[in-house]
ROLO-693794 format. One record per residue (C-alpha): x negated, z negated, y negated. Coordinates in Angstrom, 2 decimals. Example, Ala and Ser with C-alpha at 12.3 -4.5 7.8 and 13.67 -1.06 7.14 Angstrom:
<sites>
-12.30,-7.80,4.50
-13.67,-7.14,1.06
</sites>
This chain:
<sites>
12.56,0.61,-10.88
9.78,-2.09,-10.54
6.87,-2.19,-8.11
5.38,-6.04,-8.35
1.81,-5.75,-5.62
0.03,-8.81,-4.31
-1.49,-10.05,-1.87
-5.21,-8.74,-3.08
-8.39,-11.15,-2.91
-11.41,-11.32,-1.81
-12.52,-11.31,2.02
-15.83,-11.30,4.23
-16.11,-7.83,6.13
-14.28,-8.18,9.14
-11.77,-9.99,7.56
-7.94,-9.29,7.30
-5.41,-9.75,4.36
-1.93,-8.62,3.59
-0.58,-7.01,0.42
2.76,-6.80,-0.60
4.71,-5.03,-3.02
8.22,-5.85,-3.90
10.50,-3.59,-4.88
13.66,-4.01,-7.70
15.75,-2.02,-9.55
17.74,-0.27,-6.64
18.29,0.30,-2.93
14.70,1.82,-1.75
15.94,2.36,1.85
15.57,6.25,2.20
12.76,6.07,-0.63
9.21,6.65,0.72
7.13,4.20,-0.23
3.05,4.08,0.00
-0.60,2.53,-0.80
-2.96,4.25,-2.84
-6.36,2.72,-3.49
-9.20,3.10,-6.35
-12.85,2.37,-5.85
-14.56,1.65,-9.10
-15.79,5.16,-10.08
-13.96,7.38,-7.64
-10.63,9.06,-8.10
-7.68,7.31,-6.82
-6.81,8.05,-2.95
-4.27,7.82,-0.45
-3.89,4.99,2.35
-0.72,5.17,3.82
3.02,5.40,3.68
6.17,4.87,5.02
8.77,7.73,4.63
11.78,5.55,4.87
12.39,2.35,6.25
12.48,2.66,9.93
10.71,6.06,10.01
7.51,7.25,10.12
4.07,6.45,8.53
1.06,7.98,7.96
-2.33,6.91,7.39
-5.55,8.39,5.42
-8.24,8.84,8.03
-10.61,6.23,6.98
-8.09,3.45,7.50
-5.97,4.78,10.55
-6.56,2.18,13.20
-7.22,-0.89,10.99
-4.64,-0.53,8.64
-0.69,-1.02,8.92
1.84,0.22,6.90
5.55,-1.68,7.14
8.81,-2.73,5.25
11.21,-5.04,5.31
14.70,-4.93,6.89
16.60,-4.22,3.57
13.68,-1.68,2.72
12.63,-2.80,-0.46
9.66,-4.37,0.03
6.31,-3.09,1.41
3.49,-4.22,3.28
-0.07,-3.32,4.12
-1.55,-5.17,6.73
-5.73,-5.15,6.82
-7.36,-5.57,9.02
-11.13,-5.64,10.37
-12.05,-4.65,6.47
-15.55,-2.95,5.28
-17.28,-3.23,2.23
-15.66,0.60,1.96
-12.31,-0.24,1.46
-13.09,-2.37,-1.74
-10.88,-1.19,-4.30
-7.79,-1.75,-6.51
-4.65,-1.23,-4.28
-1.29,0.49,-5.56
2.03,0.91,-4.37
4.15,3.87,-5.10
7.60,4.63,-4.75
9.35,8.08,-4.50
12.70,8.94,-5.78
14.54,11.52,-2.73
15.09,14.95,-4.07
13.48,14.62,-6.92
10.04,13.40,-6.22
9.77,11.53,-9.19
7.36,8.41,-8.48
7.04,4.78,-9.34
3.91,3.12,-9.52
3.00,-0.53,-9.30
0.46,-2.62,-11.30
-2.72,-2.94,-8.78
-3.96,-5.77,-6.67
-7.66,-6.17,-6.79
-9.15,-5.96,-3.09
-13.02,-6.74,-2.71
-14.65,-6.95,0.86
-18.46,-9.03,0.83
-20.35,-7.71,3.29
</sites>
């Protein structure tokens, strides 16, 4: 299993961008799949995820509203649509993947997200 995130950069608060992360390896249909972030200095933190593809999704407080969690037909890739971005949510952004049953998780390499104010 191999988690491959983009879409990081840097934006004016405000702004929107998109991050993706591609999944390969296997089928990730019934996998859950999320976004974790990690300011400089703080323990890493949940954003959102997507239990399956086509079910439901869940969102940290801080970014419910502005953020939007999706996937792809064929479930293997997510995204994480930004939008109206603060200073706050500068961080590095990782994806995760979750084996079913056994809860065993796949991380991605992370994409760099910086918001000027």
């Amino acid at each position: 299993v191999q988690l491959q995130a983009s879409g990081g950069g840097l934006v004016q608060s405000g702004g929107s961008l998109r991050l993706s992360c591609a999944a390969s390896g296997r089928t990730f249909t019934n996998w859950a799949m999320a976004w974790f972030r990690q300011a400089p200095g703080k323990e890493r933190e949940f954003v959102a995820v997507s239990i399956w593809s086509g079910g439901s999704t869940y969102y940290a407080d801080s970014v419910k509203g502005r953020f939007t969690i999706s996937r792809d037909n064929a479930g293997n890739t997510v995204y994480l649509q930004m939008n109206n971005l603060r200073p706050a949510d500068t961080a590095d952004y990782y994806c995760t993947a979750r084996r079913p049953f056994t809860g065993q998780d796949f991380w991605g390499q992370g994409t760099q997200v910086t918001v000027s104010s």
